[in-house]
ZAMIDO-251384 format. One record per residue: z negated, x, y negated of N, C-alpha, C in turn. Coordinates in steps of 0.001 Angstrom, whole numbers, padded with zeros to 6 digits, always signed. Each point is the difference from the previous one (the first is absolute). Layout:
N
ZXYZXYZXY;...
This chain:
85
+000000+000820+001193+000000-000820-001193+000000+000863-001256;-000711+001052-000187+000300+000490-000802+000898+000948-000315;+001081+000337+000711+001091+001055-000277+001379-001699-000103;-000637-001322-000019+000736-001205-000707-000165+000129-001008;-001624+000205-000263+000085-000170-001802+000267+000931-000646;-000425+001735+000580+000907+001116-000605+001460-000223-000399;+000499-000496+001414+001536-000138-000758+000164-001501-000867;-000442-000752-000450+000235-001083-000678-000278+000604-001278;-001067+001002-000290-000325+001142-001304+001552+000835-000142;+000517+000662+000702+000721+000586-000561+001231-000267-000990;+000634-001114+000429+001312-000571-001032-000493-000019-001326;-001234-000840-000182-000587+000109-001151-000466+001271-001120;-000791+000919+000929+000399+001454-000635+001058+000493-000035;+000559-000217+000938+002245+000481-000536+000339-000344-001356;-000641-001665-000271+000851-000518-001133-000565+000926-001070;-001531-000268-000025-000754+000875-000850+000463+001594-000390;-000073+000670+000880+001142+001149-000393+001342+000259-000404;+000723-001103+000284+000823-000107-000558+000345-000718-001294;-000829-000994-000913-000278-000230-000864-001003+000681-001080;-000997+001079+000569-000291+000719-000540+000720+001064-000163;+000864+000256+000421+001604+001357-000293+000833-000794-000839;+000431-000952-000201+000348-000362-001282-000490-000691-000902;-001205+000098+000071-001032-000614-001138+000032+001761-001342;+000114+001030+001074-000570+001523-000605+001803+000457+000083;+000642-000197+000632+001124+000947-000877+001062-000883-000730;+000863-001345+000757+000164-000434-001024-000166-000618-001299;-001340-000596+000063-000436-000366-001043-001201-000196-000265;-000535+000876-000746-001643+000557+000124-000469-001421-000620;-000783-000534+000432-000693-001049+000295-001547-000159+000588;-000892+000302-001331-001479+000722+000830-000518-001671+000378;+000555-000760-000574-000889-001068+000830+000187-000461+001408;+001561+000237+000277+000884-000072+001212-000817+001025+001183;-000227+001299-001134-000129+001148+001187-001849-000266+000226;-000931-000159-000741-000919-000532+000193-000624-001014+001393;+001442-000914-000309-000240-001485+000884+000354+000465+001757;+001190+000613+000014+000595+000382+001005-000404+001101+000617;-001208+000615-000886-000747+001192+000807-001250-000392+000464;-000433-001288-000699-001229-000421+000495-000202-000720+001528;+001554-000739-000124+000607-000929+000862+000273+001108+001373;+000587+000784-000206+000094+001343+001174-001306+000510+000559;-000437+000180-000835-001582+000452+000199-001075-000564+001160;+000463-002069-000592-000735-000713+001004+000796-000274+001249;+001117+000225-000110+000933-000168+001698-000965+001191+000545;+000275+001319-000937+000086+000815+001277-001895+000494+000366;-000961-000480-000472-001428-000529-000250-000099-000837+001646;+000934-001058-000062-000090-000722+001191+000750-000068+000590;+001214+001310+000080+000529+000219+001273-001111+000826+000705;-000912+000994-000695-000534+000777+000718-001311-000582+000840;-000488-001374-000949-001179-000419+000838+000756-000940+001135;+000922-000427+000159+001117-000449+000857+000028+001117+001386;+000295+000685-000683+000281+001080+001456-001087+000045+000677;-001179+000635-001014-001546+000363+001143-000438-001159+000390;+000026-001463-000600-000781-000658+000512+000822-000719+001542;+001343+000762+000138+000597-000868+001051-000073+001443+001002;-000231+001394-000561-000644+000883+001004-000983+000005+000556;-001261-000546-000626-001420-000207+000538+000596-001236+001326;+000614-000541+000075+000441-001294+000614+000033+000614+001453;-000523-000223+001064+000659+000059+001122+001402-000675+000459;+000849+000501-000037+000956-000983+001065-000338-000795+001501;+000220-001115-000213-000331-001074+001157+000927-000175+001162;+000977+000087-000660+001258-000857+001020+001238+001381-000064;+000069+000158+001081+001406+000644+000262+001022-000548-001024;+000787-001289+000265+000683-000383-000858-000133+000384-001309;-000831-000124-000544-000189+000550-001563+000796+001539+000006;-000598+000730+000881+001105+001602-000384+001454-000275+000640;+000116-000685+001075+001431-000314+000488+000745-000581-000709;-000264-000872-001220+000271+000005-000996+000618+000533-001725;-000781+001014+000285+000557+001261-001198+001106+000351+001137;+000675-000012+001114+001259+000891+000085+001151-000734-000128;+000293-001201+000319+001467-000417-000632+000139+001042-001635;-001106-000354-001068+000292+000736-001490+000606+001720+000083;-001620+000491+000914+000510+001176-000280+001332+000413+001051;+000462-000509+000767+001104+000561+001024+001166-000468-001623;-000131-001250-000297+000966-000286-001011+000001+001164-001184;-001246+000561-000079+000222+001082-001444+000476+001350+000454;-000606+000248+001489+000868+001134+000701+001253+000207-000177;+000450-001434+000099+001709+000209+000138+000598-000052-001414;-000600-000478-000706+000217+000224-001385+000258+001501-000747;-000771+000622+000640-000616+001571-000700+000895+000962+001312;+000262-000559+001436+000366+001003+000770+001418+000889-000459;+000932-000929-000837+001387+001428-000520-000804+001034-001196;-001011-000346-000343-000424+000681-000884-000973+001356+000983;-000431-000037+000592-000444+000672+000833+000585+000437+000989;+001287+000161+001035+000929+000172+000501+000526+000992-000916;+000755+001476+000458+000954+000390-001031+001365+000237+000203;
């Protein structure tokens, strides 16, 4: 459960970094860069209590990790020409 809510945190810090990169170069904007750093700050605040509190977690059920591999076999193959030379 909690490497669900880790990743449900991340898009949100994506946007955040990426709205804080053009808050600061195209158009300096301290209230923009203010808002969007505070806003980053708290994603990534509770991605991290996200992670430990779903590490303290025992896993219960097989299924739950048999689960993470459809994704990661899918990101394998994503990344494998890049790693291949």
């Amino acid at each position: 459960m909690g490497v669900v809510a880790a990743s449900a945190l991340v898009y949100p810090l994506l946007v955040c970094a990426v709205q804080l990169v053009f808050a600061q170069l195209l158009t300096v904007d301290v209230a923009a860069i203010v808002l969007w750093l505070g806003l980053g700050i708290t994603c990534s605040v509770g991605l991290v209590a996200a992670v430990r509190w779903g590490a303290e977690r025992r896993v219960r059920s097989a299924w739950l990790l048999a689960g993470l591999a459809p994704p990661a076999v899918f990101e394998l193959w994503l990344v494998w020409p890049l790693l291949t030379p």
